[in-house]
C-alpha positions in Angstrom: 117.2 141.9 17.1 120.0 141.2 14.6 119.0 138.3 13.6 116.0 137.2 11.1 114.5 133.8 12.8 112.1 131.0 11.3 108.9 130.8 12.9 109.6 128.0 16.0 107.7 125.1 15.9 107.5 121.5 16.8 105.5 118.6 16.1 102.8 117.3 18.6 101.3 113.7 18.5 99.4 112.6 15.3 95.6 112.8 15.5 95.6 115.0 18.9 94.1 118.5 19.6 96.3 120.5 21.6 95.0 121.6 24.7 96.3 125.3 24.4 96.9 127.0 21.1 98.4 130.4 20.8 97.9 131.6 17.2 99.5 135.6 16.3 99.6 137.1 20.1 100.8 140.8 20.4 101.2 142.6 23.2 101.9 145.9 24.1 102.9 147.9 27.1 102.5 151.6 25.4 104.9 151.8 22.9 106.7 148.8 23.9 106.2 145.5 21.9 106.3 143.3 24.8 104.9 140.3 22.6 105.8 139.7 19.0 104.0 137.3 17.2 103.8 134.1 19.6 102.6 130.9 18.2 102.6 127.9 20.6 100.4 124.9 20.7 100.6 122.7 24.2 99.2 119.1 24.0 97.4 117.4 27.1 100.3 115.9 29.3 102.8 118.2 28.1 105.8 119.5 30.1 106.9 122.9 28.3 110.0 125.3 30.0 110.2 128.4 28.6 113.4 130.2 29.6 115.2 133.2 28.0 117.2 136.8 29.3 115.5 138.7 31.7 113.2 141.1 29.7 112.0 138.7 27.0 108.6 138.2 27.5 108.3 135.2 29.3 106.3 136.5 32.3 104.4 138.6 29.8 103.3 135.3 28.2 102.3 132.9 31.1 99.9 135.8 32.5 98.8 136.5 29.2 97.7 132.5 29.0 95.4 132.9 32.3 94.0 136.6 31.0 96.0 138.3 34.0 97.6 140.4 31.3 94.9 141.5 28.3 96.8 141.6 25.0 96.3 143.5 21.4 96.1 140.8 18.8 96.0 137.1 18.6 94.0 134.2 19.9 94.6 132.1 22.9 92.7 129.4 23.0 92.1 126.2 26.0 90.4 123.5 25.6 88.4 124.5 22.3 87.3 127.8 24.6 88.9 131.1 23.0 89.5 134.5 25.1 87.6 137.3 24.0 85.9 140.2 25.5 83.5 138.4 27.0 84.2 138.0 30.6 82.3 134.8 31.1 84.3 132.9 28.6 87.7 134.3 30.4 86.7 133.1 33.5 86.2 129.6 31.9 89.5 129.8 30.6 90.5 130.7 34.2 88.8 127.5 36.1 90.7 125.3 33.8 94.0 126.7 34.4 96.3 127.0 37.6 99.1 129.9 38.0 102.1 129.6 40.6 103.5 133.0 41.2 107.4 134.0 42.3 105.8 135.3 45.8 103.6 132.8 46.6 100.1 135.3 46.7 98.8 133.6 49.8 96.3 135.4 52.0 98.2 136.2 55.4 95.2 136.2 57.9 93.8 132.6 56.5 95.5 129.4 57.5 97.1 127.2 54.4 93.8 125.0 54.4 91.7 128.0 54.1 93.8 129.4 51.7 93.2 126.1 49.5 89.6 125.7 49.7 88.4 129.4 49.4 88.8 129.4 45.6 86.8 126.1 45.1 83.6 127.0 47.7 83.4 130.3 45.8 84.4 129.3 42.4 83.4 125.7 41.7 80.3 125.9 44.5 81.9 122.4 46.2 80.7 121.9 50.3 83.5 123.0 52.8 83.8 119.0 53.6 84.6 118.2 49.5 86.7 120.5 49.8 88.9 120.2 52.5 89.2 116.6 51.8 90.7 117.1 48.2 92.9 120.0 50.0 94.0 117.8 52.4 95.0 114.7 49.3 96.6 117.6 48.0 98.5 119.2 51.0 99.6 115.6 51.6 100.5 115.2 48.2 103.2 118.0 48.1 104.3 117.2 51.3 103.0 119.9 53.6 99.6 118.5 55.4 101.2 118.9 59.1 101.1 122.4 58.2 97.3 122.7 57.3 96.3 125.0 60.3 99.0 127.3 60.2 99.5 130.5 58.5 101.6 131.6 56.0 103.8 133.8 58.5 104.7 130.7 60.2 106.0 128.3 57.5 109.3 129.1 55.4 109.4 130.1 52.3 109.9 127.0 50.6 106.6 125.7 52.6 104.4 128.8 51.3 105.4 127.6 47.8 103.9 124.0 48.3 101.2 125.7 49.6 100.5 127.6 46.7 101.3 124.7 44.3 98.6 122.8 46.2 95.8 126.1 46.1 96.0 126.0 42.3 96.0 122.2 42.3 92.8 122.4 44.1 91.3 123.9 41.6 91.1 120.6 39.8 93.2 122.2 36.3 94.0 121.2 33.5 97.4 123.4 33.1 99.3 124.3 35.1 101.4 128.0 34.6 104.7 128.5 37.1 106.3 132.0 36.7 109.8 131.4 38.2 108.3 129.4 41.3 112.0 129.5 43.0 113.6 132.7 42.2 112.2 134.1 45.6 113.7 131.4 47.3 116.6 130.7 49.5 119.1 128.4 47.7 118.1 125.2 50.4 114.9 125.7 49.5 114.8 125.3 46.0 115.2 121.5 45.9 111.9 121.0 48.1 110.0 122.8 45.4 111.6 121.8 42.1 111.1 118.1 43.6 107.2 118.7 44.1 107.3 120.2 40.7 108.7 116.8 39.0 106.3 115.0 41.5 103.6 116.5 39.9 105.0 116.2 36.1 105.4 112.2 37.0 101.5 112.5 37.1 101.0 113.5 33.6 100.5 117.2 34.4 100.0 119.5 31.8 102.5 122.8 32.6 104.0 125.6 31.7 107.0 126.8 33.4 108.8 129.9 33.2 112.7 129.2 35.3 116.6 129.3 34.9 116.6 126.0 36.5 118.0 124.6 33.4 118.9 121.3 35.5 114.9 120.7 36.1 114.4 121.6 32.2 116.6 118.9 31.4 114.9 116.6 33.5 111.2 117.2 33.4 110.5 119.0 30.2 109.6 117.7 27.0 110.3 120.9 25.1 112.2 124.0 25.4 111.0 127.3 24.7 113.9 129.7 24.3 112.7 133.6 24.3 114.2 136.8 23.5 113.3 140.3 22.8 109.5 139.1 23.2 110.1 136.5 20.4 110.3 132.9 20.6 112.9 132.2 18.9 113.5 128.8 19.4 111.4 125.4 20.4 113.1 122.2 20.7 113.7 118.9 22.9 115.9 119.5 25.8 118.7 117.1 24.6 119.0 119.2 21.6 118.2 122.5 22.6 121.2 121.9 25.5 123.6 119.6 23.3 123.2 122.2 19.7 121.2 125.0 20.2 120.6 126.2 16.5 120.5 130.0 17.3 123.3 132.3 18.3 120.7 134.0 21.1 120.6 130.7 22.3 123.9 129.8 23.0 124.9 132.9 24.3 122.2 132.4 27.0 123.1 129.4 27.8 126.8 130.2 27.7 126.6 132.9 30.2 123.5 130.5 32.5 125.5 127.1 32.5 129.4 129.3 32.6 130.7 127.6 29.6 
């Protein structure tokens, strides 16, 4: 990049602990520098889009977060629990923290209540009646419980995201990670999901979400994370970061995203 940028920061409430802290994280893909220094804390409640040019890192970071991705240098840490090579403290991390993928990831020969409790009967030991009753709160929840002995093959695309929003939900986490939950998706289909995501951000969840839907970022998120070139290069309210975005990346982006 051109341009030299201050680290990005923000301040979070006085006296709290954020839930996630990201302190020096590197990544590499070979000899690509995928991840450049990232430093992010997330408190409990928080709604956090991170947006930014294809390419940037933003993906890269979310999977990083749940230890899909491993990465050189740095500290990620969730609720006091650091990663490290230790696989039993990474799959802590894991049970705390829900991901949404682009493609939904549901499995095609279960039905969408199966698909919701598997995780929770293998992971979290609960009875098959626990937890098909907090799937079924859940499938309710996002709109969707009529659909609960189907299969994925059968419901629309849009449907198979709820599904998959309500999976990780069942879970019972305390962050939530969305990598582009509606770029698979047909344009009418879009709405349905960005609405269950502001459902669930009306209920004080904690999440992360990675989207050019800069019309839900105004709406639901509490700070903007701007990324380019695998480098965050700016952090800031929505208001300002839409109204006076201080960096040149920045307005570019959203010059060319919002036509102006």
């Amino acid at each position: 990049m051109t341009e030299s940028h201050p680290r990005a920061s923000a301040p979070r409430p006085i006296g709290s602990e954020p839930l996630l802290r990201i302190v020096g994280l590197n990544k590499w893909f070979g000899g690509f520098h995928a991840l450049r220094d990232i430093e992010l804390d997330v408190s409990e409640g928080e709604r956090i889009v991170i947006c930014g040019p294809s390419g940037s890192g933003k993906s890269t970071l979310i999977r990083c977060i749940n230890r899909i991705e491993t990465f050189e240098e740095g500290v990620i840490t969730m609720a006091g629990v650091a990663g490290s090579s230790v696989a039993r403290r990474n799959a802590e991390i894991r049970r705390q923290v829900g991901m949404v993928f682009q493609h939904f990831n549901l499995f095609p020969h279960m039905t969408v209540l199966e698909n919701c409790v598997l995780a929770p009967m293998r992971s979290r030991r609960e009875s098959r009646r626990q937890a098909e009753a907090f799937a079924m709160q859940l499938l309710d929840k996002v709109r969707i419980a009529d659909q609960a002995k189907k299969y994925p093959a059968q419901l629309s695309g849009g449907q198979q995201q709820r599904v998959a929003i309500a999976r990780a939900l069942c879970m019972r986490p305390r962050l939530m990670l969305f990598d582009e939950p509606t770029s698979a998706l047909d344009p009418e289909m879009v709405q349905e999901v960005l609405e269950t995501l502001v459902a669930l951000a009306r209920d004080g969840m904690t999440m992360i979400c990675v989207t050019h839907e800069m019309g839900f970022a105004r709406q639901v998120a509490d700070r903007v994370v701007f990324m380019d070139e695998g480098q965050v290069v700016e952090i800031a309210p929505p208001e300002e970061f839409f109204s006076a975005p201080a960096h040149v990346r920045s307005r570019e982006f959203l010059g060319k995203l919002l036509h102006l």
